[in-house]
C-alpha positions in Angstrom: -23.2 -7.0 15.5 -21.9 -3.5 16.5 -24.4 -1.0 18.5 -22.7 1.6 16.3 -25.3 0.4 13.8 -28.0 1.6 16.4 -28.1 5.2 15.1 -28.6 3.9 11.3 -31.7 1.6 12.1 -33.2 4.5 14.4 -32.6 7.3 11.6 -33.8 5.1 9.1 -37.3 4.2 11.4 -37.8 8.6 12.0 -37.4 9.0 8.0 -39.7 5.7 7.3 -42.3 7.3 9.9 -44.2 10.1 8.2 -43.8 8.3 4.8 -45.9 5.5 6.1 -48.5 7.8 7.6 -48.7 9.5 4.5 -49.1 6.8 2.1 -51.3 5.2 4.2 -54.0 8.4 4.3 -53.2 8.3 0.7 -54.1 4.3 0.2 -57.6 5.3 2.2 -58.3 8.1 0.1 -61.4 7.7 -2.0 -60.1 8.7 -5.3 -57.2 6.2 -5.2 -60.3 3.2 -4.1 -62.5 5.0 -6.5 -60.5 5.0 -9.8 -57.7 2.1 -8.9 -58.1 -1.2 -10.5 -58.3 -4.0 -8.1 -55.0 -5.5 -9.0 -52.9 -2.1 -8.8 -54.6 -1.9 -5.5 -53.2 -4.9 -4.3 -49.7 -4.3 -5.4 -49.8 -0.9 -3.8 -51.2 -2.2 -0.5 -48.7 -5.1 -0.6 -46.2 -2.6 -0.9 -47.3 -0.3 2.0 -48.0 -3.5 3.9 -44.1 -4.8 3.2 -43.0 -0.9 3.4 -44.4 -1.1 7.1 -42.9 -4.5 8.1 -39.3 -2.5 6.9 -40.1 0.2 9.3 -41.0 -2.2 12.7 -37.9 -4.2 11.5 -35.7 -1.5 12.0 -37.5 -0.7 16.2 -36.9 -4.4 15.9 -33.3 -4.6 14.9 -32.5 -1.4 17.5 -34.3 -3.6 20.4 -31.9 -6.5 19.5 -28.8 -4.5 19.5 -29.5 -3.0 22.5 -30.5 -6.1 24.1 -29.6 -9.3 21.9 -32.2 -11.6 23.9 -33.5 -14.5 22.6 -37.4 -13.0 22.7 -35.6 -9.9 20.9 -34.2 -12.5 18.0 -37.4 -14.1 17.2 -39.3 -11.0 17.0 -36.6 -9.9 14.7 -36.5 -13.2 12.7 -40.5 -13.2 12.2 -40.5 -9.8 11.0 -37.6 -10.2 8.1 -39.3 -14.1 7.6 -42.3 -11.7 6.9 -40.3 -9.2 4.9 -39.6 -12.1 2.9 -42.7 -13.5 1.8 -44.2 -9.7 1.4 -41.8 -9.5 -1.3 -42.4 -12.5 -2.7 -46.6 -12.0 -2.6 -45.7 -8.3 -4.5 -43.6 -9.6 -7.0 -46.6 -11.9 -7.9 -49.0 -9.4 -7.7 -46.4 -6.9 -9.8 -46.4 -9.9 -12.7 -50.5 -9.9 -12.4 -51.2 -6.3 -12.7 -48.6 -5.7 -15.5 -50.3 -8.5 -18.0 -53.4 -6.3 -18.0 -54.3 -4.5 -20.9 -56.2 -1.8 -19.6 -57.4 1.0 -22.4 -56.3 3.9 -20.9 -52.9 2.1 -20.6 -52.8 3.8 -23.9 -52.2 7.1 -22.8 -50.3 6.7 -19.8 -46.7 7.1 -20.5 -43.9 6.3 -18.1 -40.5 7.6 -18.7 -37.2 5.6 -18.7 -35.6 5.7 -15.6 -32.5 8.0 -15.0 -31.4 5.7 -12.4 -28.2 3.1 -13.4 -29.3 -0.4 -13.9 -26.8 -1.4 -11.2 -28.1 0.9 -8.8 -32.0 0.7 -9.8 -31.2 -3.0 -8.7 -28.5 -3.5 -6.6 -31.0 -2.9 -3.1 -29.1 -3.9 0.0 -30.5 -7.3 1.7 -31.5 -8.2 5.3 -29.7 -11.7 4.5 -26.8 -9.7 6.4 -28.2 -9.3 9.6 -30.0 -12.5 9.4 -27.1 -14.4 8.7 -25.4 -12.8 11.8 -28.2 -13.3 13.7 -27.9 -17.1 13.4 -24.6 -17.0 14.4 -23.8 -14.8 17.7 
């Protein structure tokens, strides 16, 4: 992998930063533990916990190509293997929280999204980097 990727992972890490400090203050506040329902809780700390994982990956992935050693790759490797099953853990805590029928579902409403279908889902993957990882 090219260190011109270097700048990309770092900007991506000083954006990520205050994002994560702010959801976090926001995921200790007392109205959110206060008036949350246990399972939206735990979808939205899943999330901040996979969110954070995202944003040590890319100090991770700046370490590695600075400095591709093998203490660098495994560090690297356990936090996208963690990625991973973060992702999979939300997606089953997404499927729990969205069977609930709550009664004030019933005046909630969520409008469509403006985004494209193929860009709503088309998110890039760290199978990339992976994948070259396992093959330097």
């Amino acid at each position: 992998m090219s260190k011109s990727l270097i700048p990309y992972y770092q900007k991506t890490a000083d954006v990520t930063g205050p994002w994560i400090t702010k959801q976090k203050t926001f995921l200790n506040s007392w109205d959110f533990n206060f008036f949350t329902h246990k399972d939206l809780k735990g979808v939205m700390l899943t999330q901040y916990e996979k969110y954070e994982i995202d944003y040590i990956s890319n100090f991770l992935m700046v370490q590695y190509l600075k400095n591709p050693t093998e203490k660098n790759v495994q560090e690297l490797t356990d936090a996208i293997t963690k990625q991973s099953k973060l992702a999979d853990t939300l997606e089953e805590k997404i499927e729990i929280a969205e069977k609930r029928q709550e009664f004030i579902y019933r005046f909630i409403h969520v409008p469509e999204s403006k985004c494209p279908d193929d860009q709503f889902y088309n998110h890039p993957s760290f199978s990339g980097p992976v994948a070259m990882l396992s093959t330097r």
